[in-house]
GUFIVO-236887 format. One line per field, with one value per residue (C-alpha): residue in three letters; y, z, x. Coordinates in nm, 2 decimals. Layout:
aa = c(Ala, ...)
c2 = c(Y, ...)
c3 = c(Z, ...)
c1 = c(X, ...)
//
This chain:
aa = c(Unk, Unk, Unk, Unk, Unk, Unk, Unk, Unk, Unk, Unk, Unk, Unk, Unk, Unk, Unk, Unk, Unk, Unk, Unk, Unk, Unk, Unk, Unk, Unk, Unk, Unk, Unk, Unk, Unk, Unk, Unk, Unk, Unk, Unk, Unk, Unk, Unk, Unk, Unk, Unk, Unk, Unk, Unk, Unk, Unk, Unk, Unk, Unk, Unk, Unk, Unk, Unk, Unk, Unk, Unk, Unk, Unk, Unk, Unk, Unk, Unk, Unk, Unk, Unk, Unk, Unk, Unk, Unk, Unk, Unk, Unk, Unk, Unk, Unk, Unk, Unk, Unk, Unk, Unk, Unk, Unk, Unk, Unk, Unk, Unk, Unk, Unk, Unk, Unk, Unk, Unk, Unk, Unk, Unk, Unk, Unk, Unk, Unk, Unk, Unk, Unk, Unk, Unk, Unk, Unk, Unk, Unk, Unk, Unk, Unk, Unk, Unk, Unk, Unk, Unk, Unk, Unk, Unk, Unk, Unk, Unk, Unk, Unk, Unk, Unk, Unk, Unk, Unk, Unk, Unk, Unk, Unk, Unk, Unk, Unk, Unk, Unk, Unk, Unk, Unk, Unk, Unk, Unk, Unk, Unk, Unk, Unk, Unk, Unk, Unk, Unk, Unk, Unk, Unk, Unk, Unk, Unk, Unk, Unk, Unk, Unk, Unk, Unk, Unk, Unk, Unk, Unk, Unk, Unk, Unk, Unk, Unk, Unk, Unk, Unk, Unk, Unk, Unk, Unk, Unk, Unk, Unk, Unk, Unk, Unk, Unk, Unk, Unk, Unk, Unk, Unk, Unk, Unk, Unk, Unk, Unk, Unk, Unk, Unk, Unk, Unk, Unk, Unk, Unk, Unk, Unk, Unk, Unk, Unk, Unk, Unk, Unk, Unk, Unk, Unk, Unk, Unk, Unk, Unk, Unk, Unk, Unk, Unk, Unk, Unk, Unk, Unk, Unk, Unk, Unk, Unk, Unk, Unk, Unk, Unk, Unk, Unk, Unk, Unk, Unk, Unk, Unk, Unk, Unk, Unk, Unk, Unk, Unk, Unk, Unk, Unk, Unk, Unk, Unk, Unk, Unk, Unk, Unk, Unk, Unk, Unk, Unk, Unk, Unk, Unk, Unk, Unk, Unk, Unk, Unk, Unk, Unk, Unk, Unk, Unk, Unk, Unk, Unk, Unk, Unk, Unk, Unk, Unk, Unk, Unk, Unk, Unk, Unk, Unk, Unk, Unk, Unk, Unk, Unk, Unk, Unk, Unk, Unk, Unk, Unk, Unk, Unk, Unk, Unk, Unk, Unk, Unk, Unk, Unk, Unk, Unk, Unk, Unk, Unk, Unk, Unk, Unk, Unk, Unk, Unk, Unk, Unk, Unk, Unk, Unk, Unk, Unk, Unk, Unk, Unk, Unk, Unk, Unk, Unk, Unk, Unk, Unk, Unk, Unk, Unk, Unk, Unk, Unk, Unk, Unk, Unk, Unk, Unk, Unk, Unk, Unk, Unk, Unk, Unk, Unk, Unk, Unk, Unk, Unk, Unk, Unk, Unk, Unk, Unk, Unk, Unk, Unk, Unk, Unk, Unk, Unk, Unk, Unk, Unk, Unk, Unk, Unk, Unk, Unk, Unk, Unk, Unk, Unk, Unk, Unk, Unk, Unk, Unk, Unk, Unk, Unk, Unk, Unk, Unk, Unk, Unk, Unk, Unk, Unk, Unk, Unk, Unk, Unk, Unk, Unk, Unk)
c2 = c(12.86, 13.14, 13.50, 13.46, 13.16, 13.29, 13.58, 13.34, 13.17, 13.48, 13.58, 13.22, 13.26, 13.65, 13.47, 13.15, 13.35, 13.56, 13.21, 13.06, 13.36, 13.37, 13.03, 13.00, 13.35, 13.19, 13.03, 13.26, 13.58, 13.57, 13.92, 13.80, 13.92, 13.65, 13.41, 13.60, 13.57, 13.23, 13.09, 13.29, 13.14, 12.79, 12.84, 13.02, 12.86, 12.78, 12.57, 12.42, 12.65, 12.70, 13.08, 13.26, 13.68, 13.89, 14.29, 14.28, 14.14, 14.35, 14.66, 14.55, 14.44, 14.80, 14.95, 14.76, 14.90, 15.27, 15.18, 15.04, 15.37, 15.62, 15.42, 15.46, 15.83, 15.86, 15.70, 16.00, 16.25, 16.57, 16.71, 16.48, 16.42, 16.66, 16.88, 16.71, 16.38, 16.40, 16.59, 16.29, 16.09, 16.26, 16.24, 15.88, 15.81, 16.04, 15.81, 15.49, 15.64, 15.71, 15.40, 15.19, 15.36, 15.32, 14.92, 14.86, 15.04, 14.81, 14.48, 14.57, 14.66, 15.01, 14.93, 15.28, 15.20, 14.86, 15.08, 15.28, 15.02, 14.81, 15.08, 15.27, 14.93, 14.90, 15.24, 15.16, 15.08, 14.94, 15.18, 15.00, 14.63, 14.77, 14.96, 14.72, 14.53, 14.83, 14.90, 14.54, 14.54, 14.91, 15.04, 15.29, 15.56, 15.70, 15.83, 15.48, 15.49, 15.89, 15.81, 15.48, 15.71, 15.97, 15.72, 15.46, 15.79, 15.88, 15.55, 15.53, 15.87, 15.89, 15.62, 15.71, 16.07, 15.85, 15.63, 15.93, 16.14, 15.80, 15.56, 15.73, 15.97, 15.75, 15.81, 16.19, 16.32, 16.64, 16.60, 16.42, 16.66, 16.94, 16.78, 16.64, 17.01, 17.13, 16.85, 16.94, 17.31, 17.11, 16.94, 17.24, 17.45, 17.18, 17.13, 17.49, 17.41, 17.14, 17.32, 17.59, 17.56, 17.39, 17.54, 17.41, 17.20, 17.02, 16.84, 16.83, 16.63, 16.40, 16.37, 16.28, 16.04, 15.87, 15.57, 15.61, 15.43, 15.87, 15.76, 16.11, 16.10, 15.74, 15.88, 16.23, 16.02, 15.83, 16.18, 16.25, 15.93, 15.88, 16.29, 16.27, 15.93, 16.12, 16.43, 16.19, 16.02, 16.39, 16.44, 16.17, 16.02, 15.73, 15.65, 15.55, 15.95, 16.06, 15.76, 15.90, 16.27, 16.19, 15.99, 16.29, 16.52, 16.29, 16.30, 16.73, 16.77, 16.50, 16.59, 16.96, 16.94, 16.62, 16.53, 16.32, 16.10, 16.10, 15.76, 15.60, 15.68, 15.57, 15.23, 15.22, 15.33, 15.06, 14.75, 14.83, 14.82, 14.56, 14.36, 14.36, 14.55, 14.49, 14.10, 14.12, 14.29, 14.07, 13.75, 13.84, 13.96, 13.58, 13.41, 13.64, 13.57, 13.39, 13.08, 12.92, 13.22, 13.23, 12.82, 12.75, 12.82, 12.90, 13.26, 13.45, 13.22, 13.32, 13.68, 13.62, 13.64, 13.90, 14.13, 14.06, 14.19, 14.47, 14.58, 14.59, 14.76, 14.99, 15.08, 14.95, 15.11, 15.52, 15.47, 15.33, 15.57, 15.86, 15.78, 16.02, 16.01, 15.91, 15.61, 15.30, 15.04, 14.79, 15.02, 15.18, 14.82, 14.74, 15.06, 14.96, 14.63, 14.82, 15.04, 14.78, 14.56, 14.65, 14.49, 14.64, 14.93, 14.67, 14.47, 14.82, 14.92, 14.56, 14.57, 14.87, 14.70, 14.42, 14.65, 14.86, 14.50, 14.64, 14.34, 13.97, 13.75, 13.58, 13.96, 14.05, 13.73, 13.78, 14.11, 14.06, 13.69, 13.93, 14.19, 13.86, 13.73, 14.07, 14.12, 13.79, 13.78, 14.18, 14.27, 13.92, 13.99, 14.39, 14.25, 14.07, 14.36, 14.57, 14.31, 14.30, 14.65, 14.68, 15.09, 15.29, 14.96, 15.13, 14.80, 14.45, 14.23, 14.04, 13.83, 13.95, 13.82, 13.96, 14.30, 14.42, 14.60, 14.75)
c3 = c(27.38, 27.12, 27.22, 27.16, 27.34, 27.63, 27.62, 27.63, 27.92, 28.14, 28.10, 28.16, 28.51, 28.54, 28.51, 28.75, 29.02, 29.18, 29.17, 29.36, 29.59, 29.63, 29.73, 30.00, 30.11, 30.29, 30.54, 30.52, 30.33, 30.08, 29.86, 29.48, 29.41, 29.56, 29.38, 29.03, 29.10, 29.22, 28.92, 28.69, 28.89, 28.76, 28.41, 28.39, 28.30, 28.62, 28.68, 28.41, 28.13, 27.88, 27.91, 27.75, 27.71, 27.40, 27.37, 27.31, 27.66, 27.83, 27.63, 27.87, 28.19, 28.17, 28.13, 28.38, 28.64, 28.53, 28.55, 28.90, 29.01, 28.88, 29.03, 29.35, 29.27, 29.27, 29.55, 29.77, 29.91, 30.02, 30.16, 30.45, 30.44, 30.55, 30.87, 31.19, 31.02, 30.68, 30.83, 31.08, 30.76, 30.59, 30.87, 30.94, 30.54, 30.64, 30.86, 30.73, 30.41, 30.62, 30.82, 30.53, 30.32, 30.64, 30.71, 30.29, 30.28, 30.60, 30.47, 30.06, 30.25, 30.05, 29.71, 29.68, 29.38, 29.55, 29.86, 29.67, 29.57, 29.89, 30.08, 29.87, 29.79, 30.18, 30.24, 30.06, 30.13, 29.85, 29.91, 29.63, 29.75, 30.09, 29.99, 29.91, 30.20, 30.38, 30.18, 30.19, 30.60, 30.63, 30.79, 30.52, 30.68, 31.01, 31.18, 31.12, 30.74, 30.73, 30.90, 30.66, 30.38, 30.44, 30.61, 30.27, 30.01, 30.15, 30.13, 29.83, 29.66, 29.84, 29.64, 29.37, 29.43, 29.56, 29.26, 29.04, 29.22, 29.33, 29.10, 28.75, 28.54, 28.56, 28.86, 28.85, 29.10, 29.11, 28.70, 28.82, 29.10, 28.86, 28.64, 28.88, 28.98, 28.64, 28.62, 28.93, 28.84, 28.53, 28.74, 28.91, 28.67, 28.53, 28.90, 28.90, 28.56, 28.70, 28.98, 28.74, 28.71, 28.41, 28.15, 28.12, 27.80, 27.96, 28.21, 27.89, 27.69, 27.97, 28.11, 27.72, 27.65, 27.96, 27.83, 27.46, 27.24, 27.26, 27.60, 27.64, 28.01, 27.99, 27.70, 27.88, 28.13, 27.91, 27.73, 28.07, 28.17, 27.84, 27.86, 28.21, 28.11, 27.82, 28.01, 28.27, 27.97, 27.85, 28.12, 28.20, 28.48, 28.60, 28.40, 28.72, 28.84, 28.53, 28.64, 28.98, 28.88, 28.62, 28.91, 29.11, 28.81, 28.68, 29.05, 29.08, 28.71, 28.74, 29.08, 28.95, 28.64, 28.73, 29.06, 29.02, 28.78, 28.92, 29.08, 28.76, 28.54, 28.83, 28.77, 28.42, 28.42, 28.72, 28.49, 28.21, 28.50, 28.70, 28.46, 28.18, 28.27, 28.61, 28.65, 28.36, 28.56, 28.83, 28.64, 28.43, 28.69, 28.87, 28.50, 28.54, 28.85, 28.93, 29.14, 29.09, 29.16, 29.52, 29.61, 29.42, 29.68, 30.01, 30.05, 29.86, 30.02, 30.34, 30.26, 30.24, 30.57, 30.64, 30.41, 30.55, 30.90, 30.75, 30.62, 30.91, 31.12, 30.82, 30.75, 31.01, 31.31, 31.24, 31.17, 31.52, 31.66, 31.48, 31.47, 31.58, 31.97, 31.94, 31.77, 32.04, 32.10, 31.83, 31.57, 31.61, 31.55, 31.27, 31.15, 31.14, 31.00, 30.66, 30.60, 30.59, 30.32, 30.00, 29.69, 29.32, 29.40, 29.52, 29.17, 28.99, 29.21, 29.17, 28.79, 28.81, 29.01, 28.76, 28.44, 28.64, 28.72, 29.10, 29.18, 29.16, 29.04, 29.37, 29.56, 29.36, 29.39, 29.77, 29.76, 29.57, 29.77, 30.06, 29.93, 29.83, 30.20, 30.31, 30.11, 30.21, 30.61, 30.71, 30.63, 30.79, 31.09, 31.06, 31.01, 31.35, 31.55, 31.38, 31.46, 31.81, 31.86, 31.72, 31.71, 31.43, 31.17, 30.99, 30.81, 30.92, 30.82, 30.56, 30.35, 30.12, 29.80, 29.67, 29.57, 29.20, 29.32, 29.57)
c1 = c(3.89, 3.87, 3.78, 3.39, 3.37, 3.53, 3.32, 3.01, 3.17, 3.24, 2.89, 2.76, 2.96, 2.79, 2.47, 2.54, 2.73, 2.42, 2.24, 2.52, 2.49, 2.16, 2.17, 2.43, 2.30, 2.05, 2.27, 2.61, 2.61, 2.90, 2.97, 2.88, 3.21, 3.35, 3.17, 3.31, 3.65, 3.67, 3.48, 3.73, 4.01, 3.88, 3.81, 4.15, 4.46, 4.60, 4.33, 4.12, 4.30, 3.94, 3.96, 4.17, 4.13, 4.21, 4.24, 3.84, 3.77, 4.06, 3.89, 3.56, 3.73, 3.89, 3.56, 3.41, 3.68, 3.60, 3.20, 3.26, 3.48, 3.25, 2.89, 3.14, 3.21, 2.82, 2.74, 2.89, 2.66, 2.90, 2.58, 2.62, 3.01, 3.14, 3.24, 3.43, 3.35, 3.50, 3.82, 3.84, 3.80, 4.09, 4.34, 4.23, 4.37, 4.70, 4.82, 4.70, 4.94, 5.23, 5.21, 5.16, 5.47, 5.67, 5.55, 5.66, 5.96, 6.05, 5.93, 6.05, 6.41, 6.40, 6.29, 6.11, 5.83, 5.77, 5.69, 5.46, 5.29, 5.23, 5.15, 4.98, 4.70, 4.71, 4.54, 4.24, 3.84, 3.64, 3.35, 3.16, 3.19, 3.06, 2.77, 2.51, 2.58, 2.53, 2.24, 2.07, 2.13, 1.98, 2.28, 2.33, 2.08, 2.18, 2.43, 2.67, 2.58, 2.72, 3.02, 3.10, 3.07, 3.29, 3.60, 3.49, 3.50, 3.81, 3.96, 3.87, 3.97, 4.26, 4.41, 4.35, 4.52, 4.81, 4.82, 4.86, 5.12, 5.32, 5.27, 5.24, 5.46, 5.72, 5.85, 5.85, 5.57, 5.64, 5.52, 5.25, 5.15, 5.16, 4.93, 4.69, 4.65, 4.58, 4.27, 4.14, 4.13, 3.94, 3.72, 3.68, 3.56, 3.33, 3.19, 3.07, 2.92, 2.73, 2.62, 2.44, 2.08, 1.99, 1.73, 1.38, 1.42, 1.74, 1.47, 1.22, 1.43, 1.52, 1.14, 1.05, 1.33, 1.34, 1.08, 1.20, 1.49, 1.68, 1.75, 1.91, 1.99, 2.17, 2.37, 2.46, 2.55, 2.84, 2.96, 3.03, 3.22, 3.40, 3.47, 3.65, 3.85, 3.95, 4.07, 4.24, 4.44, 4.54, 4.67, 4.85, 4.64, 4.54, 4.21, 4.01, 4.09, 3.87, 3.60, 3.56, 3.59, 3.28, 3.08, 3.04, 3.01, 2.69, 2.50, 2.56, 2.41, 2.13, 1.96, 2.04, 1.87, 1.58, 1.59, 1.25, 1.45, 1.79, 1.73, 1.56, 1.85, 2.11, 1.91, 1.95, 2.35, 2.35, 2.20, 2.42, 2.77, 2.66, 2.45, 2.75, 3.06, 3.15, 3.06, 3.35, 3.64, 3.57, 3.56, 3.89, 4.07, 4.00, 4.13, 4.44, 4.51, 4.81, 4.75, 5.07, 5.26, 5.07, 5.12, 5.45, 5.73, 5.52, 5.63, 5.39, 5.10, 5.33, 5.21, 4.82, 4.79, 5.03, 4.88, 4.53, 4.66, 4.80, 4.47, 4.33, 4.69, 4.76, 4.41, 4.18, 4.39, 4.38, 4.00, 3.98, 4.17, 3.97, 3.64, 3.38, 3.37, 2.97, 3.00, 2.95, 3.27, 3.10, 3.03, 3.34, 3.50, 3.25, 3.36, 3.71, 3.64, 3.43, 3.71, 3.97, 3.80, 3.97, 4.01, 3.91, 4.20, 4.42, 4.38, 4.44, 4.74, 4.91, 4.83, 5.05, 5.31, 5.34, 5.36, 5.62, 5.83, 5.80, 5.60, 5.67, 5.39, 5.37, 5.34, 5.06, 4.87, 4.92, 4.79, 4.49, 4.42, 4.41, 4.20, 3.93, 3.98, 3.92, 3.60, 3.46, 3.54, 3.55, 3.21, 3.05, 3.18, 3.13, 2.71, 2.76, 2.88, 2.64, 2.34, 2.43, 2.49, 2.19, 2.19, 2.05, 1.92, 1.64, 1.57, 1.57, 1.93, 1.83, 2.08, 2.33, 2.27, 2.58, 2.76, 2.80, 3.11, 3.41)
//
């Protein structure tokens, strides 16, 4: 199918997989991710072969990634993460890093970027995917919500860091170190520029454009995104780096400079990522993904599961171990189970590993089927403990129609 007709088709499968959720949500709550993937599994050419992706669609599956990472950079709140909670957050990440290095370099026997890899995409928590489950079962306020946000933001900043200082510069981190030190002092310096009062006619123009074609806000917003993925590329970075860096940068200046509209604008930046952008990443990375390479030969569909308990070892385990002493036996273990769902840093990190030949096809498609059993079994069950813990749910469960992302 030529380029325009698969673009046609991807968003045919954006529109038809929230009705497909919706649907089935009724009975079993399935993340709309899910739902994304799969269908670009079929209509890619492992299985009915009509979609078929040129450098115009990968330009928009990028940008969907970097819209999905910065809405997640956004989503944090370092008003409320912080103290005993975030350090146990941090140290939780430590040792999920060391123990998942250590468990690769064993099972890789030695092959060091391999390593980096596999343990690196083990460490992470899609923050993203889990939010709006949170959100939609009101277990996003209280004192459960807090903690999910700080052990989720670190899961997912740390990789991030990691990917930068392990996995890029070609194999030189103490380059890559160096550098990721000179765009934090960056970031830095334009955090404290954020956090400067803003003049009256900043709010003005936003307050005046807001229901207007200017749209000044929504465009702000993108200098800022396309700004931080530019500095991130100057540097050498990983792109996703500059994506996060720019989602808290965009929440400090808006609720700053309008906080009565913060939430509006969020909505609009929102529609245009998960209304376009996102579904795209999702349903591209499903046409790429190698299904052959995971059922031809029986050891990388050997790995599925293995990689699916390592999530929840590697990852799930120190936030167990490390979770604040208040937290009941159930949310603990719900706790555990949130953290350990990964996948849109898993499908970055792998995409890495295959460009960098430290990953075989059939590795890759293990790790990412993981990551997509992960997102669609960890959080169900995490609901369930929650529900019959039944602590702290400010809103009644009600189905999950889907997530837009993480």
């Amino acid at each position: 199918m030529s380029q325009p007709g698969t673009l046609i088709l991807i968003m045919a499968i954006a529109v038809l997989a929230p009705l497909l959720s919706y649907a089935l949500g009724r009975r079993l709550p399935v993340p709309l991710v899910i739902f994304e993937i799969v269908l670009g599994i079929v209509i890619g050419p492992d299985v009915l072969g009509i979609a078929h992706h040129d450098a115009t669609i990968d330009t928009l599956s990028d940008l969907g990634l970097s819209m999905l990472i910065f809405l997640a950079g956004y989503e944090i709140e370092f008003a409320t993460v912080r103290g005993d909670t975030l350090r146990r957050s941090v140290r939780a990440w430590l040792a999920a890093l060391a123990l998942g290095l250590g468990t690769a370099f064993a099972l890789s026997g030695g092959a060091v970027t391999k390593s980096f890899v596999i343990g690196t995409a083990l460490t992470s928590t899609a923050l993203g995917t889990v939010l709006p489950i949170l959100r939609d079962s009101g277990d996003l306020k209280g004192r459960f919500g807090t903690v999910m946000m700080a052990f989720g933001a670190v899961g997912e900043f740390g990789p991030i860091i990691a990917m930068t200082v392990l996995l890029s510069g070609s194999g030189h981190p103490g380059r890559s170190t160096a550098l990721l030190a000179a765009f934090a002092a960056v970031t830095a310096a334009a955090v404290c520029w954020a956090l400067r009062p803003r003049r009256p006619w900043f709010a003005d123009v936003i307050a005046r454009t807001l229901h207007s074609s200017a749209q000044f806000a929504v465009r702000f917003v993108m200098l800022l995104l396309a700004a931080m993925l530019g500095l991130s590329h100057a540097f050498g970075l990983d792109t996703l780096l500059g994506a996060f860096a720019a989602g808290l940068l965009t929440r400090l200046v808006l609720q700053g400079a309008a906080p009565e509209s913060s939430e509006l604008i969020l909505g609009r930046i929102e529609a245009m990522g998960f209304g376009f952008l996102v579904p795209v990443f999702f349903i591209v990375t499903g046409i790429d993904f190698d299904l052959k390479a995971l059922l031809d030969g029986g050891r990388a569909l050997l790995l599925l599961p293995v990689f699916l308990l390592l999530f929840l070892v590697v990852r799930g385990l120190p936030v167990y171990v490390l979770a604040p002493r208040d937290l009941a036996r159930a949310d603990r273990t719900a706790l555990t189970l949130y953290s350990s769902t990964a996948l849109p840093l898993v499908v970055a990190i792998t995409t890495i590993g295959l460009d960098e030949k430290a990953l075989t096809a059939g590795e890759a498609a293990a790790l990412v089927g993981a990551g997509m059993v992960s997102v669609l079994v960890f959080p169900l069950l995490a609901l369930r403990l929650r529900a019959r813990s039944g602590s702290e749910v400010t809103a009644p469960p009600r189905p999950v129609s889907g997530t837009e992302s993480w």
